[in-house]
C-alpha angles and dihedrals in degrees: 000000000000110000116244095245083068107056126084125354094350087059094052096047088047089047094046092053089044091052096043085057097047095046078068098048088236129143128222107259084045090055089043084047100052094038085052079243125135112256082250104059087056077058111044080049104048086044089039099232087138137011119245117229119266079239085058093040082050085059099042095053090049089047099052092038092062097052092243122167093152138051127006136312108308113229109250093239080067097061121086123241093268089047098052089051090047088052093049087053097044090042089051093046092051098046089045087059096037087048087046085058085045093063098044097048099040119353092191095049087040091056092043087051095055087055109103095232091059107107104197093210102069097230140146110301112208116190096195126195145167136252140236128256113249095261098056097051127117108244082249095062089062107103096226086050102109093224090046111171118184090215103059086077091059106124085201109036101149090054091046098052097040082055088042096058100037087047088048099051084038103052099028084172101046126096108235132177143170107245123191095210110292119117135172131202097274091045095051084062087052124098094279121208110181112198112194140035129278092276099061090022124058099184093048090063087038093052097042106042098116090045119118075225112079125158112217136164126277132202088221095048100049097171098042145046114243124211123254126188122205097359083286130066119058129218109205132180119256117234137188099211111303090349135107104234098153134018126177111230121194129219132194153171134183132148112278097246089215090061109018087193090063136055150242112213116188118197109178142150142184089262125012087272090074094048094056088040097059080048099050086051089073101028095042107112090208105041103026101092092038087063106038094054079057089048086045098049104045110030132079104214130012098198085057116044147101136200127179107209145188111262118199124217120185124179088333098310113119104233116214117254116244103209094192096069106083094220100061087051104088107181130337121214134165112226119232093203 
């Protein structure tokens, strides 16, 4: 009698995977040993006994586009043109068939898995923010305040509790927690969300240096930072008189290069609107799955992308972005860092 692990979806993944190693005449422990995996893990996965990791089928899919049967994982700036877009087919054939064994198994975890604040490792989630300047504190943000609380300091607290909400249901197992800036060494090697631009947000300038995408200041924006692209063109926020009607938000994703299994996600704006509303895009119930079909159909990568967005303001409520509308998609880059 088959097992129940092998019938199904969960038949055709494993099978994939077997026949992807043996159109390369390699063995298991050979495979294990190239993708840095136990001999064991190749196996659970090939019998289905248990389900690899989108970060393992990612590897999978660079490995066998490049034609590898020796040595580790290539980095993807090594493989040509025919070989990237190999690698894409081969990574979305893979998740279609390890979603389609997430159905089956557990449709609410499934659904909870396709969210994209769902890390599948189950590791350490920082929110990280940053923090006000003295003089724009609330008189409880102030230590010696008895009824001191720290975030009350958070230059970009809707953002941060809408994030910290959607991270929480979505990774039930994960530690997360809001940061104002301080990190130490173990928490550099965590999930990392930075919320803000360079000029609340150290990290955020630090990270993002070699980007096409810089904030700097502007002398018609004089409270917040505006994005320029290329050291060129400008971005600026769209006012009615003295009134926010439009921000631009960023969002973006690339491997944290500490831990190359885990992420850095940047939502900002020019001013903090923009950055709650690049959160909200993909928070919003209304609005999340719109935009990240968008996000699945036309990005490479999800672990290694940017967009800069419209973001609506009306009478002081942040409108979510609908990023399949042309217009509220500003500009599209991958990240090489």
């Amino acid at each position: 009698m088959a097992r129940p692990g092998n019938q199904g979806g969960t038949g055709r993944l494993g099978s994939r995977l077997r026949e992807l190693r043996e159109s390369r005449g390699m063995t298991q422990l050979r495979l294990g040993r190239s993708l840095g995996v136990a001999v064991s893990s190749i196996s659970s996965w090939e019998s289905g006994a248990k389900l690899p990791p989108l970060t393992r089928l990612a590897d999978y899919a660079t490995f066998f586009a490049a034609g590898a049967t020796t040595g580790g994982v290539p980095p993807e700036n090594q493989l040509t043109g025919e070989q990237r877009e190999e690698r894409l087919r081969l990574k979305q054939e893979l998740d279609r068939l390890r979603t389609a064994l997430d159905e089956m198994r557990d449709p609410v975890e499934a659904e909870a898995r396709q969210d994209f604040w769902h890390f599948p490792d189950g590791g350490p989630v920082l929110i990280v923010t940053g923090g006000l300047s003295e003089k724009h504190w609330s008189p409880l943000g102030t230590p010696s305040e008895p009824n001191f609380l720290s975030l009350a300091r958070c230059a970009d607290l809707d953002a941060a509790v809408e994030l910290f909400g959607t991270v929480r249901a979505a990774n039930p197992r994960s530690e997360v927690e809001i940061r104002l800036e301080n990190l130490g060494d173990d928490d550099l090697r965590a999930h990392l969300v930075f919320l803000g631009s360079g000029a609340a947000n150290p990290w955020v300038e630090w990270l993002t240096a070699e980007w096409p995408v810089r904030q700097v200041p502007d002398e018609d924006v004089p409270d917040g930072s505006v994005f320029e692209i290329d050291g060129e063109r400008r971005l600026k926020p769209g006012f009615r008189g003295d009134q926010l009607v439009e921000d631009v938000g960023m969002l973006a994703r690339i491997p944290n290069p500490n831990n190359i299994r885990r992420t850095l996600t940047f939502c900002s704006g020019v001013f903090t609107r923009g950055g709650f509303g690049a959160v909200r895009c993909l928070t919003d119930p209304q609005a999340r799955d719109r935009n990240l079909s968008y996000l699945r159909d036309n990005v490479e990568d999800l672990d290694r992308f940017g967009v800069l967005m419209r973001v609506p303001v009306m009478r002081h409520v942040t409108g979510t972005p609908d990023l399949q509308n042309p217009a509220n998609r500003l500009y599209e880059w991958r990240p090489k860092t």
